[in-house]
N, C-alpha and C positions, 0 to 999 in steps of 0.2 A: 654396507649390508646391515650396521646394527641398526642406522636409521629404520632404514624398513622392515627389518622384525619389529624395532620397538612399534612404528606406526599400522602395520599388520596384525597386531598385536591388541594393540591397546582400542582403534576406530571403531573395531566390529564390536566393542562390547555399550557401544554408542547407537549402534545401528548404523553406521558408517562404512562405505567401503573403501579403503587404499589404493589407491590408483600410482603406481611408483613413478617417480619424474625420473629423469634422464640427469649423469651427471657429466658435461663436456670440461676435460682437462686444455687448459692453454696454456698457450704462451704468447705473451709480450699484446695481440689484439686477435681480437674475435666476430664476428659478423651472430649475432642472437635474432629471435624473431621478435624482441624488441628492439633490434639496432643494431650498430657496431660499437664494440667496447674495446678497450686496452685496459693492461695492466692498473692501468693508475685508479681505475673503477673501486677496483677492487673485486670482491666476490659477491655475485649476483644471484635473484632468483629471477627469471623472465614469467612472468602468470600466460602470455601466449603462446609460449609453446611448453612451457611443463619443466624449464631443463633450469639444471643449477648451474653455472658458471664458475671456474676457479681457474686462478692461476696461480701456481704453487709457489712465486716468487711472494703472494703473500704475505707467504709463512713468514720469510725473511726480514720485509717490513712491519708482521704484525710486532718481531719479537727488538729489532733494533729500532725502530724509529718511534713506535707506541710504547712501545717499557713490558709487553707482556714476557711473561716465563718461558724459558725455552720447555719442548716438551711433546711430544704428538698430543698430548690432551687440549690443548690450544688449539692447533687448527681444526679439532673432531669437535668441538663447539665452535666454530664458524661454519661448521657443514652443517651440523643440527637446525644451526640458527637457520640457514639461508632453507632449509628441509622444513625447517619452521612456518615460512611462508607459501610453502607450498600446500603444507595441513590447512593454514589458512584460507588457501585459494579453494581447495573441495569444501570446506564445512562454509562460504561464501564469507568472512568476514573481509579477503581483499572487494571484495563486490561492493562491500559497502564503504568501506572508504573510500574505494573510487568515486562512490554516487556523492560520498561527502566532498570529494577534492573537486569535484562539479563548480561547487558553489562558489571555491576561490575565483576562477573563470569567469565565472557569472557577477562577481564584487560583490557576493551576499555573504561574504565571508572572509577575512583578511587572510596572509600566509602564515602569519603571528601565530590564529587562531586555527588554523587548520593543524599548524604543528603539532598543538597538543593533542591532536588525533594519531597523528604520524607516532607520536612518541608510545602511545597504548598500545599501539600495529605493531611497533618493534619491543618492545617490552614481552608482548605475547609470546613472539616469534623465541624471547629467550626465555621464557616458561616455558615454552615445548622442545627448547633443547636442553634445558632442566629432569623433562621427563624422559630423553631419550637417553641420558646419562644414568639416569634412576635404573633403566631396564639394563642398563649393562652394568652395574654396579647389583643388582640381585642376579646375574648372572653369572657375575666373579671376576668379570673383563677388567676392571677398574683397577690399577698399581697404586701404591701410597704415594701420593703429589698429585693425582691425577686431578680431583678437584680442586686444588691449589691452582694449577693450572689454568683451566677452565674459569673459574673466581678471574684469575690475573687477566687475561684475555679481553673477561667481559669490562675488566675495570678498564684496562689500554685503550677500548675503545666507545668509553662512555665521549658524549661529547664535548661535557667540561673536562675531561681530559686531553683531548685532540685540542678543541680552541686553545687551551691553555699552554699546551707544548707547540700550537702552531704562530698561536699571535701573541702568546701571555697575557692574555685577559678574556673571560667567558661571556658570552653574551645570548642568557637566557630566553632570549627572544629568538634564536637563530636555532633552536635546540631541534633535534628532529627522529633522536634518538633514544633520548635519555641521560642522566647521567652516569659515570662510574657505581654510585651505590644503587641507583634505580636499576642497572644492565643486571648490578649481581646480587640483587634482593628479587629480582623475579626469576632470575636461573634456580638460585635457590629454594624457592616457592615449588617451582616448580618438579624439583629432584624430591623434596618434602614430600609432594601430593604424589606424585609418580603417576599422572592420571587428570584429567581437564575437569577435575573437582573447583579449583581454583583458578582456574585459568581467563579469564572474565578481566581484562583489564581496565577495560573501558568504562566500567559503574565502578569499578575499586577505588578504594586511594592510593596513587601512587607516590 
């Protein structure tokens, strides 16, 4: 519910309207209007039918097997994030990275190279749960740790932290994410701006 005040909120002063996705709790596997999923997916956004995907055993793995904090502030930025791309689905920036992912298909474009597209896509997605933290933190919702939390989260699942807890050695070319400081220098960015002042990942430097 604070996603969508924050996104209710903040769109219309864009000339934007909020169109609220749908959020489906699971367990263990799921049939999406992008597919069938299980747990091991992790937490999804589908852009075809509008719905966020979660299964709460995440929470478990985000906090023993990736190193995050324990904490409700943690999993409330994985929902941000994944509501993240959803804001991207209406304002058309998933549109256009699909027309970019075109090109890897077509060989006008390596996977190398497209990655570094992928990793601006998600980087965004955690600016704009950066902002949705922001609206609850001027609202008073926010406990002391809370962005502690949220920080640890984004690091746990930067990719050179996952390669690195899963094979012990990072391979920047396979990146698709971001890293641990890139996941939580654009959360941050964006709790800063509290507003898609900044939010531009794609000309920035990351």
């Amino acid at each position: 519910k604070d996603v969508e005040d924050t996104w209710n909120t903040v769109l219309p002063k864009y000339g934007e309207t909020y169109e609220e996705p749908t959020l489906t709790i699971y367990s263990g596997y799921v049939q999406s209007g992008c597919g069938a999923a299980d747990s091991g997916v992790g937490p999804f956004y589908c852009t075809l039918d509008h719905n966020i995907y979660l299964d709460l055993s995440f929470y478990d793995t985000l906090i023993s097997r990736f190193g995050a904090k324990q904490g409700d502030f943690s999993m409330a930025y994985v929902i941000a994030h994944e509501a993240g791309h959803h804001v991207q689905t209406l304002l058309g920036v998933t549109e256009q990275l699909n027309n970019v992912r075109t090109r890897v298909s077509r060989g006008t474009m390596s996977q190398t190279e497209f990655n570094q597209y992928s990793i601006r896509y998600e980087l965004q997605a955690d600016y704009l749960a950066g902002v949705v933290a922001r609206f609850m933190h001027e609202r008073g919702y926010l406990e002391p740790g809370d962005l502690e939390e949220a920080m640890s989260a984004a690091s746990a699942v930067g990719d050179d932290s996952i390669q690195r807890r899963a094979q012990g050695y990072v391979d920047p070319d396979t990146f698709n994410h971001g890293t641990s400081a890139q996941r939580q220098t654009w959360f941050r960015k964006g709790f800063d701006a509290g507003d898609l002042s900044e939010w531009d990942t794609f000309d920035a430097a990351i």
